[in-house]
N, C-alpha and C positions, 0 to 999 in steps of 0.2 A: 504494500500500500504506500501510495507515493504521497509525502505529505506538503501541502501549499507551502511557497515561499509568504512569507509576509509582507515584503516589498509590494509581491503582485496584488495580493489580497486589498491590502491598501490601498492602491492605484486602482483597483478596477471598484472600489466605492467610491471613493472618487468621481469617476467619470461615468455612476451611477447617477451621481447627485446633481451633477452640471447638466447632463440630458433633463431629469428631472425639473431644473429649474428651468431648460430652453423649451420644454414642450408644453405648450398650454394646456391646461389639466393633469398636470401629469400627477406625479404621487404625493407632492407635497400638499397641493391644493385638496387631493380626494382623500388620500389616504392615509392623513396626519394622527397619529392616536390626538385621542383630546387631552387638557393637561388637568382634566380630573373635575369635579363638580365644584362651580364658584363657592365662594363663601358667600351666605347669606346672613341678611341680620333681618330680626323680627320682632313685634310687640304687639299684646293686644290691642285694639283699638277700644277709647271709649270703656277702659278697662274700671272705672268709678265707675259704675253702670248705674249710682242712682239717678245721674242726670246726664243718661243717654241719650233722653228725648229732647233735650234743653236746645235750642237753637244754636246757630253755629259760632256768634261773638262768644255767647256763655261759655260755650263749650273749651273754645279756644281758651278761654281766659282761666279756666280749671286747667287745662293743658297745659299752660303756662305756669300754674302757682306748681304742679308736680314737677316738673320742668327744672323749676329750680329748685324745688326741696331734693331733687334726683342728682342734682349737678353741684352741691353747696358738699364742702369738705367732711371726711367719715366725722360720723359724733356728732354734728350741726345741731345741738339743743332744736328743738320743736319753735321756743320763747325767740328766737331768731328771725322768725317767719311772721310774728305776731299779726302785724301792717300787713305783709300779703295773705294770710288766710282772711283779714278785716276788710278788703278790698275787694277779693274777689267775693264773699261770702255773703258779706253784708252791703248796708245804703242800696239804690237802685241798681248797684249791679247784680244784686241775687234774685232780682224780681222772674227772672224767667226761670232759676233754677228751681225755686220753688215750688213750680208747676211741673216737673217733668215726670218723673215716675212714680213720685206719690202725689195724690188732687186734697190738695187741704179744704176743708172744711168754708163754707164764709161765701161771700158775694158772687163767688166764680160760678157759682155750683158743686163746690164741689164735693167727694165723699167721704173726704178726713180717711182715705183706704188707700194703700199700694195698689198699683195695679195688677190686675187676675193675673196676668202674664208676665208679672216682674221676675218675679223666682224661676219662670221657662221660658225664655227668651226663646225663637226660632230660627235664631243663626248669630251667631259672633262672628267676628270681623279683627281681621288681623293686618296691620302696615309691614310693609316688606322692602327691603331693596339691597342688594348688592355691590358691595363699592371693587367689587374685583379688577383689579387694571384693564382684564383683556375684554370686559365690559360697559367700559366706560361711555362708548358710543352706539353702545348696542341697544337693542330693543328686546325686553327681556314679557313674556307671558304667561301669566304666572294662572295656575287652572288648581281647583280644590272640589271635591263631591259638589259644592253648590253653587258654582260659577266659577270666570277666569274674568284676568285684568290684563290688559297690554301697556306698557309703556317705557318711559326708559329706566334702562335697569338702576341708575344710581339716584332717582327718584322715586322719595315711598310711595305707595300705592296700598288701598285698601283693598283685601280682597277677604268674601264671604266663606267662613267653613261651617255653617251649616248647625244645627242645637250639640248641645252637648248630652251628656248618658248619663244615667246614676250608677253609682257603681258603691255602693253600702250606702246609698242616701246621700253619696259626694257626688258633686258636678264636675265632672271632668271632659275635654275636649281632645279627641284623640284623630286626628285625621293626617293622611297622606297629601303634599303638595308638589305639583308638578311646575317644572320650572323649563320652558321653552325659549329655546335662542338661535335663531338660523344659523347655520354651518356647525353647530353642536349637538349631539346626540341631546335626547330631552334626562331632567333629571328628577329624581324624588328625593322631597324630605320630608324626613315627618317632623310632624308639631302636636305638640302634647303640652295642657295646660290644664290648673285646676279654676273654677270660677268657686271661691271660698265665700261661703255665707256668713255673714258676721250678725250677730242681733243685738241687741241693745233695750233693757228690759230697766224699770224701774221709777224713780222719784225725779221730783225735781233739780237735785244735783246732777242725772245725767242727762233735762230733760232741755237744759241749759236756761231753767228760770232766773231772770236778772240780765241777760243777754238777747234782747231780742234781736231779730234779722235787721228792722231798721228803729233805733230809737225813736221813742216820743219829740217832737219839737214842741219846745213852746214858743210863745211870742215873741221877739225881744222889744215891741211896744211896751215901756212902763204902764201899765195899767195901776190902776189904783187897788186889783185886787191883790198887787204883792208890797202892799203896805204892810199887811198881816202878818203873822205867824201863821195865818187859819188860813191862808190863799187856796192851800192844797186843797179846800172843802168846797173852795168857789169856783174854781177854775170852771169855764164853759168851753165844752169839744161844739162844735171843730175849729169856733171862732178864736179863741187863744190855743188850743194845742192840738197837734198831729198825732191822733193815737199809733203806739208803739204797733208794727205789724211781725208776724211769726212767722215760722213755717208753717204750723199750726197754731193757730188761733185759742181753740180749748185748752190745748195739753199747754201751753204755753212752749212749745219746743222748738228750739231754733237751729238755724245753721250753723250756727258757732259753738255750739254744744260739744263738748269732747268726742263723743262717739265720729261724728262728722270729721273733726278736725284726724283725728288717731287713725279713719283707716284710709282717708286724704291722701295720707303720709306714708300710710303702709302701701297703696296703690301705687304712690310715687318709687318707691323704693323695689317696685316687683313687675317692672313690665313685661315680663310674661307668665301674668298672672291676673283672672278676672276677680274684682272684690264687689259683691255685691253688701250694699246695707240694708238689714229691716230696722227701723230706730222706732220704737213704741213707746221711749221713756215718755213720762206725763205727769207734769208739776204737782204735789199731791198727794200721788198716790201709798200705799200703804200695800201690804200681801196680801190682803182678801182683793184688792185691784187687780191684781195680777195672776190671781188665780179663780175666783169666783164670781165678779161681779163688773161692771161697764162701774166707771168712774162715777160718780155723783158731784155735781155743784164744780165742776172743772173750773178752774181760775180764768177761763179767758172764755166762761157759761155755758150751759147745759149739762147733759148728764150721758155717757158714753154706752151706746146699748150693750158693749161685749167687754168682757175681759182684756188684759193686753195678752195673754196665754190662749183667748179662745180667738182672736185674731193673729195671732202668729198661726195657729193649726189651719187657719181657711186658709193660709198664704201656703202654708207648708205641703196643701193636698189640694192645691186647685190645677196641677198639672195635667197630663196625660194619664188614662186611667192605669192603676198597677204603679207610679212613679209616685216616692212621697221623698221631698228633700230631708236631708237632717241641720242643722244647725252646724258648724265646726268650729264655732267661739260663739260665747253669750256674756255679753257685758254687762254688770251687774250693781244696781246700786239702789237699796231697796233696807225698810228694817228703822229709819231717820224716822219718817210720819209714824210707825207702831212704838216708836217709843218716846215722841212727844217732843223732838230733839231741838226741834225748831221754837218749840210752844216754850221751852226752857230758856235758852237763849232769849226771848221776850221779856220773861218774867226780870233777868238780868240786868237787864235794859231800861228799861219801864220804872218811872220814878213809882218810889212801892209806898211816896207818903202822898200819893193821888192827886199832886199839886195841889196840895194843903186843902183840898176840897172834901167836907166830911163824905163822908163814903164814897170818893172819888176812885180810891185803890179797887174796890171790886166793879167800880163801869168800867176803867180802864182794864183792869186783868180781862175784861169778858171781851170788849171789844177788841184789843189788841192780841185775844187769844194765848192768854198766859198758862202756862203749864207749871206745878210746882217741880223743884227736881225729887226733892225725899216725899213718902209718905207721911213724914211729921215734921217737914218744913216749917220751921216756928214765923212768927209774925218779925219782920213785918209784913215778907215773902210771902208768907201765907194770906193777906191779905188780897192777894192779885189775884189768885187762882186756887181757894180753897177748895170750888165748885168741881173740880175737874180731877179726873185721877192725874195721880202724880208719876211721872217718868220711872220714877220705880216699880210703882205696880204695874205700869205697861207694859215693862221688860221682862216684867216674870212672863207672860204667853206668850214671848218673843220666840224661843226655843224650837217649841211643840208649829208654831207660822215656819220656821224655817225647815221646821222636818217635810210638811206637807210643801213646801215650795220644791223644798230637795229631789221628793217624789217625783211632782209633775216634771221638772226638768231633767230628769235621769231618761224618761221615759222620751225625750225630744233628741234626744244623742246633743253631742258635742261636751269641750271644756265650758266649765262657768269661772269666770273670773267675779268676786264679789270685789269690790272697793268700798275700802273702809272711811268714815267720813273723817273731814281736816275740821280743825278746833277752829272758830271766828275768834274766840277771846285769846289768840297765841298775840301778842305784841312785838317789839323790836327783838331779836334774837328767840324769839321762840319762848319767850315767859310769859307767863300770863300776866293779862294788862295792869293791872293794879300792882304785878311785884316789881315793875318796874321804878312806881313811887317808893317802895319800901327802900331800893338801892340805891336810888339815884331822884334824892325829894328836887333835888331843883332842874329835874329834865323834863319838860313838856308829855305828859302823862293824861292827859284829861283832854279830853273833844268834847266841845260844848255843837251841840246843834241834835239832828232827828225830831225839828219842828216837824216835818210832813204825817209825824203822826197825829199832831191835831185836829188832822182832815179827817176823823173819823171816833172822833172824841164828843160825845152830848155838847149840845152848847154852854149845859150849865158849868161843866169844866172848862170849857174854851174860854169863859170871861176871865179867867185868872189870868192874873200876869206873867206864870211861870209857861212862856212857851213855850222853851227848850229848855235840857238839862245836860250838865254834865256825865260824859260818858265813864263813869271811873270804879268797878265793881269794887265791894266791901271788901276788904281784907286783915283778917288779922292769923299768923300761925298758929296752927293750935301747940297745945301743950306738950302734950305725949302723940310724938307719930310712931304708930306703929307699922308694917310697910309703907312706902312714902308711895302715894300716891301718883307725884306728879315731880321730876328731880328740881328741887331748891324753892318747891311752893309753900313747904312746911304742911304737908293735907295727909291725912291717911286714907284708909281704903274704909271708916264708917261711916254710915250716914248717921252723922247725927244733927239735931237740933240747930244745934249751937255753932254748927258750921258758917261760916261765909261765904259770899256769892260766889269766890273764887274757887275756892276746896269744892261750893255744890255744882258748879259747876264744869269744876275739871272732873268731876266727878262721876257726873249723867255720861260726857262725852267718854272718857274712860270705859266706863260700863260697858256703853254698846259696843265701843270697838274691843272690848274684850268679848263680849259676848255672840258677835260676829265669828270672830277667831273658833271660838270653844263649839258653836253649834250651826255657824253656817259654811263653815272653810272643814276639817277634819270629816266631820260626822258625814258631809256630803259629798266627800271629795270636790270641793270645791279650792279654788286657788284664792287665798285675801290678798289683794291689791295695795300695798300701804307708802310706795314711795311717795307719792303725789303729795300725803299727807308733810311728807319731811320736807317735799320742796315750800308746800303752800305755810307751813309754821313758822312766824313772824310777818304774817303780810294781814293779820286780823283786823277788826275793828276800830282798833285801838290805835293803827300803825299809823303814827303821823307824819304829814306829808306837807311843807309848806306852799308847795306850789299849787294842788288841790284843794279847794274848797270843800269843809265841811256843811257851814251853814247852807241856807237859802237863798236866794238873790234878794233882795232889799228893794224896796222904793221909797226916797224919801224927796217930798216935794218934788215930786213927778219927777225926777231923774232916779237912775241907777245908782246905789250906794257904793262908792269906790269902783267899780266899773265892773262889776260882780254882775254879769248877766245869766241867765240861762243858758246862751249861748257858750258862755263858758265854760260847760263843762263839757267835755271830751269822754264821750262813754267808754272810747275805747281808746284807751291812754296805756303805750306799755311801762311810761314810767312813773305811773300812779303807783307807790308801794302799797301800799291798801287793796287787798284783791277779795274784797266782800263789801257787796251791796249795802249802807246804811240807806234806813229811811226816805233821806234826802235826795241818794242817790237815784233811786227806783223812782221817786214822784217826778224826777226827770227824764229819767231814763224808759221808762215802760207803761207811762200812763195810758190807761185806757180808759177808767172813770173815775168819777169822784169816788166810790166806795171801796176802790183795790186797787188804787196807786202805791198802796204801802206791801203789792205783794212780794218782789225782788229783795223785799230787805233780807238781807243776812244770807245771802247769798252768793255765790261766787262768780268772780268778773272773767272775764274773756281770760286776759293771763292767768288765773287761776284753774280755768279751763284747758290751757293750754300744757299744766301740768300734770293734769288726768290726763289729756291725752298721750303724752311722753310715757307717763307710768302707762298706761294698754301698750304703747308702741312696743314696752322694752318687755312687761312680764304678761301681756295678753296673747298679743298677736304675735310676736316673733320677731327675728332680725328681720 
């Protein structure tokens, strides 16, 4: 066997190649291998699918707020973004969002209901384009089970793949993509993505009460009705103020509500990944809400014909017959209204010697909704709110609500994540308001103003001259602590009589988030949520803010008093340290009538929202 020289071999490929290049058509042109399948890049489209229906500014301009929560350096605090979630979310630019896949309640028509076909979409849509070099001029046609797109390859393109399957109650999208380019064999890729359903169940902490979509305006005409203290009783809609408008209306629930903002963020951070929201929180509510009954007397009026549990199951089984979704996170913030948590905080607050008006302390406690914190809250505390059980005994059937809540939600599938509530009365550094005088008597400690509660005060209290009080709870150590309660408050873990607003106080809020811990988080496999609390401690009531107005706006002798208008207050201020609604705040902030302008009190503000959302972002939902 005679073996080739390699000179010749060489030379006669060679003069393979050179014919090849002189003959037209010849091998190079026909019979090139191809140099392998381009690279492509891909993302959901429209991947926030609550406001998929939103028009195309809206749309774009959510595209944009991800955009750059997607594109800001690893770690980017949530509190960063504050102005762009504020921007795109709220003022007139959320008017269309509002309408897209869920129809709120109010003048539209609309049925306060997600739509039947939120949770089954019949096709997602995906943007595609490949920046491959040897593409760059080409025309790329890109074909999926339920249509094809042509155009050029290094410009995205939307193209349709068709519903998505259940697969244990999960929604996932699993389709082949053909990718067509002339002089190239055609190629397949696949694409596979999960569309994760988040839900969002509970109170007014997640229902984003104190924050609505667009604040209340008032006037800035001096009118002669904010000579008063009492203005907030007189004020006339629509001629002096622009009632506050929602997402919903009833539930008082808005777009700037955690749940909104948290999975914003998480969509932003996942684009190939579809995030659908159901948000049913609702200002209010309590666990028989959420498991038993339609809401009653909702803050923004009427009474809700279903549960927020028997409407999540009509969304969760309105699919194709045999398909029932599950849940794969349930946001949770529920357990505050059964144990009076709000009505406590009142009592706190609330001058307890009635503005010196003989039986002034129980109109006030009644209409202001006063709760005591102990069973044997002594007077003068007990004056505010004898009528009414005290946060103690409410908490004892707190347990046995969370066993029956744990029930129904085991049976829905997914994680529950509970969040625990953040303390209003935390002050500068995290102490509570009053130990701050004890440390430091000559640091500005005390807020004088929450005039706005006079708007809902009998007249015959309103003649008094005390129209506002100082904000500064009682305080004195006790004697013997035995476990300390709260570190460096001097309070132990009794209730007794003879306690202080602070000790009774640190005391209720204590309680429940222990009591959250021991029966809602363990017993039901549920996760407790508590960073938000650690960020929102020191930003309470109390936290004073030179640049921020406590009081009301003033008129004297028809002008403005120091130039202190309504206009001046900035609802959503990221550098207001105060991140809870007083009084004051809410009668500008979310007026909707004279009788419950005072509902956003004590509340938590946009940044403090934006803290819960951080805490889902990091222990709910995931990286």
């Amino acid at each position: 066997m005679t073996k080739s020289r390699p000179d010749i071999a060489c030379k006669g490929l060679l003069l393979v190649a050179a014919l090849a290049l002189l003959i037209p058509g010849g091998a190079s042109a026909q019979n090139a291998p191809a140099a392998g399948p381009p690279r492509i890049d891909w993302q959901v489209a429209d991947r926030f699918r609550l406001f998929s229906q939103a028009d195309a500014l809206a749309r774009d301009r959510v595209d944009g707020l991800m955009t750059r929560i997607a594109n800001a350096p690893p770690n980017t605090p949530l509190s960063n973004f504050h102005d762009d979630f504020r921007d795109t979310l709220a003022l007139a630019s959320g008017a269309s969002l509002r309408t897209s896949n869920y129809s709120p309640p109010g003048a539209t028509g609309g049925s306060g209901r997600y739509r039947a076909d939120y949770l089954y979409p019949s096709s997602y849509r995906i943007i595609l384009h490949s920046d491959e070099p040897r593409l760059q001029n080409a025309t790329c046609r890109w074909t999926s089970p339920a249509g094809s797109v042509s155009g050029a390859c290094a410009e995205p393109l939307a193209l349709p793949l068709g519903p998505a399957h259940a697969s244990g109650g999960h929604w996932q999208v699993r389709v082949e993509v053909s990718l067509h380019v002339d002089g190239e064999p055609d190629y397949l890729y696949p694409i596979a993505f999960d569309d994760r359903l988040i839900v969002a169940l509970g109170d007014s902490y997640v229902s984003g009460e104190g924050n609505p979509d667009v604040p209340s305006i008032v006037t800035d005409i001096p009118l002669p009705v904010f000579e008063s203290a009492r203005w907030g009783a007189k004020i006339h809609a629509p001629a002096e103020v622009s009632r506050a408008t929602w997402w919903d209306e009833p539930c008082h629930r808005s777009l700037l509500s955690w749940p909104v903002l948290a999975t914003i963020a998480y969509a932003a951070h996942h684009p190939q990944q579809a995030v659908t929201l159901v948000h049913l929180g609702c200002s209010g509510a309590g666990i028989s809400d959420l498991l038993d009954r339609g809401e009653a007397d909702m803050p923004g009026g009427g009474t809700d014909s279903e549960s927020q549990l028997a409407q999540l199951r009509h969304l969760l089984t309105a699919g194709p017959p045999g398909q029932v979704r599950r849940p794969d996170t349930i946001l949770l913030s529920i357990g505050g209204n059964d144990a009076g948590f709000a009505g406590v905080i009142k009592t706190l607050v609330l001058p307890p010697d009635g503005y010196l008006v003989p039986g002034g302390a129980a109109v006030i406690g009644t209409f202001g909704g006063a709760i005591c914190p102990y069973r044997n809250t002594a007077p003068p505390l007990r004056d505010l709110c004898f009528a009414r059980p005290s946060a103690e005994t409410r908490m004892g059937s707190l347990p046995a609500s969370y066993r029956r809540l744990g029930t129904a939600l085991a049976a829905l599938g997914g994680s529950v994540h509970q969040f625990n509530y953040p303390n209003p009365i935390l002050g500068a550094q995290g102490r509570p308001c009053s130990i701050a005088a004890q440390r430091d008597p000559a640091g500005p400690t005390q807020m004088t103003g929450f005039e706005a509660l006079m708007g809902y005060l009998p007249s015959y209290v309103q003649i008094s001259k005390h129209y506002s009080w100082d904000f500064a709870l009682d305080y004195a150590p006790e004697s013997i602590v035995t476990g300390e309660l709260f570190p460096g408050a001097g309070c132990d873990w009794s209730a007794e009589p003879q306690d202080s607003e602070v000790c009774q106080g640190l005391w209720v809020h204590a309680s429940l988030n222990h009591l959250i811990e021991g029966n809602a988080g363990a017993p039901n496999g549920w996760h407790v949520v508590r960073s938000h609390s650690d960020a929102i401690a020191g930003h309470g009531l109390c936290r004073r803010d030179a640049a921020f107005e406590v009081a009301l706006p003033r008129v004297r002798n028809g002008q403005w008093d120091g130039g202190w208008t309504p206009h001046s207050l900035h609802a959503y201020d990221a550098a207001n340290e105060r991140w809870f609604r007083t009084p004051n705040d809410s009668l500008l902030t979310q007026y909707g009538d004279a009788k419950h302008f005072h509902q956003g009190s004590f509340h938590p503000t946009l940044r403090a929202h934006l803290a819960y959302a951080q805490a889902a972002l990091d222990e709910a939902l995931g990286p």
